[in-house]
N, C-alpha and C positions, 0 to 999 in steps of 0.2 A: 502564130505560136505565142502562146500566155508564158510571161517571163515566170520566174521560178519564184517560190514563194521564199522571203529570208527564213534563214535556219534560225531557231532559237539557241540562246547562248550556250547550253547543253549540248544540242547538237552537233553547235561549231566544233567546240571544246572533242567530243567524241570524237569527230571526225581529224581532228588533226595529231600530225605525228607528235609522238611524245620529246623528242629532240630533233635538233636543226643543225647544221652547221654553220660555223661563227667564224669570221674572220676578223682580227683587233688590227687597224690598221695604226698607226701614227706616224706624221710627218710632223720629222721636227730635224733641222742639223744640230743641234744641242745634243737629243737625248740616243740611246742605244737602247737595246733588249735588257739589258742588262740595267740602266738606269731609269727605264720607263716605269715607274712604282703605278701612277693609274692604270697603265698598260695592262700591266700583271696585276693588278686588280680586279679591272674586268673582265681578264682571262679566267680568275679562279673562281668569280663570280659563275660566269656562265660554266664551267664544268661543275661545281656544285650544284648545278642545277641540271645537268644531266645532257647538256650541250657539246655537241665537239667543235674543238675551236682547233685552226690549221693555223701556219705561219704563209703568211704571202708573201709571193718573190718580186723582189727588186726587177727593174729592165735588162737583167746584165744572166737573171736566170738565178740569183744568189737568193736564200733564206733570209731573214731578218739574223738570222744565228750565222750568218756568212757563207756556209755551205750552198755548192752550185750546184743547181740540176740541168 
C-alpha cells in the first residue's frame, strides 16, 4: 500500500471543521473563575473566534462555577 500523498495547505484548511471544542483549564489554589483574568481571556479569545469552550469538572463532579453534576 503507497502511503498517502500530504494534502496541500488549502486542502488541509478545506477539510477541517470550522470550530472545536476548547477547554481553559487552570490550576492554581490562589486563583478562582471568578479572578482568573488570563483564564477569561482565553476563553473570550476562542469564542470570538468561533470556538466552543465548556467548563471542566473538578474530581468531586463540581464545575469550575461550583455547580455539581
Amino acid at each position: 500500500m503507497r502511503p498517502m500523498a500530504p494534502a496541500s495547505d488549502a486542502e488541509h484548511k478545506a477539510a477541517a471543521p470550522s470550530s472545536v471544542r476548547c477547554f481553559v483549564v487552570t490550576v492554581s489554589d490562589t486563583r478562582t473563575e471568578a479572578t482568573d483574568r488570563s483564564g477569561r481571556v482565553i476563553v473570550d479569545l476562542l469564542t470570538a473566534a468561533g470556538h466552543n469552550t465548556g467548563r471542566p469538572h473538578d474530581r468531586e463532579g463540581r464545575t469550575s462555577a461550583g455547580a455539581r453534576h
